[in-house]
Steps between C-alpha positions, in 0.01 A plus 500: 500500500106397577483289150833321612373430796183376410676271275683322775190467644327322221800282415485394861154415513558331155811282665291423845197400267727228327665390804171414601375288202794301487430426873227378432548338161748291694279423824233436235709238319507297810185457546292190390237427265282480753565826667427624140170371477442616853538865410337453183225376675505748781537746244176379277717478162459148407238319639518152740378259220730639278766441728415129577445450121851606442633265770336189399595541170878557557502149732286363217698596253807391703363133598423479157841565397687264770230224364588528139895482591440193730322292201720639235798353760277145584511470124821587394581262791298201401657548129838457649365168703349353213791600271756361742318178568488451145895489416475282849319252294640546158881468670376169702381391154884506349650385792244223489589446137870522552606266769513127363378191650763292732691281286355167460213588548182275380197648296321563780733627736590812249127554425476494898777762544449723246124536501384438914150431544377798750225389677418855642588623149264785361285399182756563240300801281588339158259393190692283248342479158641344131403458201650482144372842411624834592238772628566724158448192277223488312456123595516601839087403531283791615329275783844363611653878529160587698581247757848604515365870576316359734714333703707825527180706585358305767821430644687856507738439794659179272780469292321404181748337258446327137742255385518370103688146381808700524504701772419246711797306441695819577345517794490130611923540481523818710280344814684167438919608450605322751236142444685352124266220559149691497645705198618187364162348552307815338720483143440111455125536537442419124205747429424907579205301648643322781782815601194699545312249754845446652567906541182518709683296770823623483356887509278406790759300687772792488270830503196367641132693404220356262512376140220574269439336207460748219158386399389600835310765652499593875183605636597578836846664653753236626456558852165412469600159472543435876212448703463696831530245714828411355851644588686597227853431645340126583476454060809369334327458179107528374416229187149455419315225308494458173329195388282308775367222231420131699844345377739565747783554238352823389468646825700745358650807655475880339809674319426751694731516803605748778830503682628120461647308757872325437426153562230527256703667215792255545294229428383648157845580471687211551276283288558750215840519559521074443270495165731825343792286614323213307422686244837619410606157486254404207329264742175716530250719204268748657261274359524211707355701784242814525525863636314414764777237584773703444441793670119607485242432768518135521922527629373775706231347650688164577772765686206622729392201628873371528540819714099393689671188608817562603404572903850616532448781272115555511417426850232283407454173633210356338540355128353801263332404155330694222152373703621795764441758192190318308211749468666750727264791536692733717909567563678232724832555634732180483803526687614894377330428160170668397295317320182692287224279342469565142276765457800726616730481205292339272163722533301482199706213333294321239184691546586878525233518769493840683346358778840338575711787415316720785517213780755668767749166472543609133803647471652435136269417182750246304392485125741155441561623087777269326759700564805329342489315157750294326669770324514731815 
């Protein structure tokens, strides 16, 4: 009867014991971090920079964490932008290439509608190259395909792009669909020779950027071309100097040529669209006139200082002559052009001199090799 009794006893002191702990497991629950660390504190268990250790390394931790998810989010973000802007401008690009020209419509008036001359454009971020050779031929040149690594490498945010005799045509008929004429113009030229000076214009004129001559090397990045004290939405095009001998018919302008203007391209165009026209009709050899005078630097030169004197156009009331450019030591803007004295595409020309190749206006060394032949 005693050991029964005692029993209930201990089985009541046993279920009052664990009433108790869950009591205060629960009251305990509710309590705060803090409160913890108070009592282990108060208690002498963990000590107080110990505790403050912990805690700065949890918000550490923490601000850490929230900082890594905010740039992983700015990126992903910035991707979408960039990605989304792109298919902005590649979508503009077909619509652009897909509407046609009003119907009777001159040469000039399609040119006008289907390429608009922004004069708060953006530098268009293109480097046009050809040559006859493709980079994994053998004939290629090993100083040529230097240059053309060159031009990619000190110009990484640029659409770098190498045309040969046949790609170019390709090309020259996707930009120009809806112009027959400037296709028709570009498959009369008679020679390889004279599509290739021609394609400079017409790749300039619809994409904008810079044309390099593959027997070039650039010795400075393109933005480097613009002095500080000039705006770079106030340039419509940047030329430089090419010959500055004391006839005046050899004043000469470079090949080359940044972001060309339209009034300058349709003269070179227009005059080459009359001697193909000729020259279909038997009335005309590519003999009877040069490259220069079909489309090289002399056409191209005569265009800029049509464009110089046509106030209307230019802005320029005074009559402009080559004298404006003879012995020009430092860039002059005319009108929206840039114009760069000769050491700054032609540094080192003739004498190799490194002397001129490290003067800050030199930009590209030009080597001027025969690049076409007769049998090209």
């Amino acid at each position: 009867m005693q050991q029964q009794l005692f029993r209930k006893v201990i089985w009541l002191t046993v279920g009052l014991i664990t009433v108790i702990l869950v009591i205060i497991k629960i009251s305990s629950s509710k309590s705060t971090a803090t409160d913890l660390q108070k009592v282990l504190k108060n208690a002498n268990i963990l000590p107080q920079d110990v505790i403050n250790y912990n805690s700065r390394k949890v918000t550490d931790e923490l601000a850490s964490k929230l900082d890594e998810i905010q740039k992983k989010y700015l990126s992903k973000q910035d991707d979408r932008i960039s990605k989304l802007e792109a298919e902005r401008a590649d979508l503009l690009e077909q619509v652009r290439f897909l509407r046609n020209p009003p119907a009777g419509s001159s040469l000039r008036e399609k040119l006008a509608y289907l390429f608009p001359y922004n004069e708060n454009g953006k530098f268009p971020a293109y480097i046009w190259q050809t040559w006859k050779y493709g980079l994994n031929d053998d004939r290629f040149g090993e100083k040529f395909k230097e240059g053309e690594t060159q031009w990619a490498s000190k110009n990484p945010g640029f659409v770098h792009e190498l045309f040969n005799d046949d790609t170019s045509g390709v090309f020259i008929h996707h930009l120009y669909i809806n112009v027959p004429e400037v296709i028709k113009a570009y498959e009369l030229l008679p020679n390889i020779i004279l599509k290739m000076d021609f394609f400079r214009y017409l790749v300039l004129y619809a994409k904008g950027g810079v044309y390099a001559d593959v027997d070039t090397m650039p010795l400075q990045p393109v933005p480097n071309w613009i002095p500080e004290n000039v705006s770079p939405k106030s340039i419509g095009m940047i030329i430089g100097i090419q010959n500055d001998a004391n006839n005046p018919d050899w004043k000469k302008i470079t090949e080359l040529i940044a972001k060309i203007t339209e009034d300058t391209l349709q003269r070179a165009e227009s005059n080459s669209l009359e001697l193909a026209d000729i020259s279909e009709e038997g009335g005309l050899s590519d003999k009877n006139l040069s490259i220069m005078q079909w489309t090289g630097t002399g056409i191209f030169t005569d265009a800029i200082f049509t464009y110089f004197n046509d106030y209307i156009q230019s802005s320029i009331y005074t009559k402009v002559t080559w004298k404006e450019f003879s012995k020009l030591r430092k860039p002059k803007l005319v009108s929206d052009v840039l114009v760069l004295p000769i050491i700054s595409f032609s540094a080192g020309a003739g004498s190799g001199k490194s002397t001129e190749l490290n003067d800050p206006l030199a930009f590209v060394q030009h080597y001027f090799e025969r690049l076409h032949n007769d049998n090209h």
